[in-house]
C-alpha positions in Angstrom: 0.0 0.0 0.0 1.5 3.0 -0.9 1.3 6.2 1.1 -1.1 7.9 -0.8 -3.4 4.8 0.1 -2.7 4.6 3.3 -3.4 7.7 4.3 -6.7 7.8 2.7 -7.7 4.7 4.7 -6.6 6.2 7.9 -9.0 9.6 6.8 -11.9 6.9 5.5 -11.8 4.9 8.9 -10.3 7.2 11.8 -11.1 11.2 10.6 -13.7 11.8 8.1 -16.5 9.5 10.3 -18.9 11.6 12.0 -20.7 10.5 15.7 -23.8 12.9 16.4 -22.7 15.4 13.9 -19.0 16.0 14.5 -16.1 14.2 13.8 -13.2 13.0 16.2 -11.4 15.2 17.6 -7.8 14.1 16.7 -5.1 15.8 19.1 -2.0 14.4 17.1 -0.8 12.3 14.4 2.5 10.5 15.0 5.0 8.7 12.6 8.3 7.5 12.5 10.9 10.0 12.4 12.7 8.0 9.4 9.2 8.5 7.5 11.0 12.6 7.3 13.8 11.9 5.5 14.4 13.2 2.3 15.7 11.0 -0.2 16.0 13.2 -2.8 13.2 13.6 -4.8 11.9 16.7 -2.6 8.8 14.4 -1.5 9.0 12.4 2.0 6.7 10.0 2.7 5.4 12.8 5.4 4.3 14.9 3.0 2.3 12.2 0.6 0.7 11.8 4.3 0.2 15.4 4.7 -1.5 15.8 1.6 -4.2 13.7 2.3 -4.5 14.7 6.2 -4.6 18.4 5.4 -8.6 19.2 4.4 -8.9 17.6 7.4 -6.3 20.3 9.3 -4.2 17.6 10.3 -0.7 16.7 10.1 1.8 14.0 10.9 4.2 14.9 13.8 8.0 13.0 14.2 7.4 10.4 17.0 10.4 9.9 19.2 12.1 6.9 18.7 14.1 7.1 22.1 13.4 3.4 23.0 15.2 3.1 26.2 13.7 6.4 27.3 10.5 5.2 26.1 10.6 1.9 27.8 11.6 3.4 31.1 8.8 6.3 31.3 6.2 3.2 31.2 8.1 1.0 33.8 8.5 4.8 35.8 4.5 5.4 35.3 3.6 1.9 35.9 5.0 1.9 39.4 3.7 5.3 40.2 0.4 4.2 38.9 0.4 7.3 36.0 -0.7 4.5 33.7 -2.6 1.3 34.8 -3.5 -1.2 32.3 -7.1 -2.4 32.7 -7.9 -5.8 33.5 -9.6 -6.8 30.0 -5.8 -6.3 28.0 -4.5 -9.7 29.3 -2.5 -10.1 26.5 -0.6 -6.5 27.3 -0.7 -8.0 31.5 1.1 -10.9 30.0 3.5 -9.1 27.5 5.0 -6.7 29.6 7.0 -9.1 32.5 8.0 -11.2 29.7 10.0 -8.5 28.4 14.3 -9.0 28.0 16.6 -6.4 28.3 19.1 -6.0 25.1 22.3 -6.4 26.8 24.4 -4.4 24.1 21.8 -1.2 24.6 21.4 -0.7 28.0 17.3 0.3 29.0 16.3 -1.0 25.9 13.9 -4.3 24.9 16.2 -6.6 23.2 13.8 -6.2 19.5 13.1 -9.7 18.9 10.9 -9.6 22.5 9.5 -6.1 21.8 6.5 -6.7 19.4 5.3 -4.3 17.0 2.8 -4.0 18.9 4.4 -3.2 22.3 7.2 -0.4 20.4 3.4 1.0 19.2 2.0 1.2 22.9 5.6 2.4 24.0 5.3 5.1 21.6 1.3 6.1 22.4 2.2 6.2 26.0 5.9 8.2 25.4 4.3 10.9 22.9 1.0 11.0 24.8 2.6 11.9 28.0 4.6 14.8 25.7 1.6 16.5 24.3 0.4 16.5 28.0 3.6 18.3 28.8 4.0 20.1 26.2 3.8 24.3 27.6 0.5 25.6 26.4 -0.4 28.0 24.0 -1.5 31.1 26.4 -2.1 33.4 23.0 -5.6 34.1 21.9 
């Protein structure tokens, strides 16, 4: 699927559907930084992305891809209790405990443990915690 595509079925499924007259009121978009890069032809894969998100006044942001930090700030919010994990996610119960350190990066999930899934909640809870950080806008 190209980008083009996928961004239209991300619009068609997540955006564009409407529940008692308004539509979803989308904070961010997130994609890999590497998504950014510029290869040459003067058109990232961003800004295929951002030309399908844009009627929509929406726009992809660089997700960190600090995975140690990443990895720590849900251990850190875990214990504190910042982020609980309900009891109907007993795959994600499971998962978590089950995770190996990589003993060549220290902090980090060796990648053969850490699922795509998991680096995908690790990033949710890692940028989702930044917006809520993030200094707010006090112009009007």
């Amino acid at each position: 699927m190209c980008s083009y595509e996928f961004a239209r079925e991300v619009v068609e499924r997540f955006v564009a559907p409407q529940f008692q007259g308004n539509r979803r009121r989308i904070v961010a978009v997130y994609l890999d930084p590497s998504n950014f890069k510029n290869i040459g032809d003067g058109h990232t894969i961003a800004d295929q992305i951002n030309e399908v998100l844009e009627p929509y006044d929406l726009g992809v942001i660089a997700a960190s891809n600090d995975r140690p930090g990443g990895w720590q700030l849900m251990y850190k919010m875990l214990g504190t209790g910042e982020w609980q994990i309900a009891n109907n996610c007993p795959l994600l119960i499971e998962a978590i405990p089950s995770r190996m350190h990589d003993e060549k990066k220290p902090g980090d999930v060796l990648k053969v443990q850490a699922t795509p899934w998991m680096t995908w909640l690790m990033t949710c809870v890692t940028e989702f915690t930044r917006l809520l950080l993030r200094p707010k806008d006090h112009a009007n």
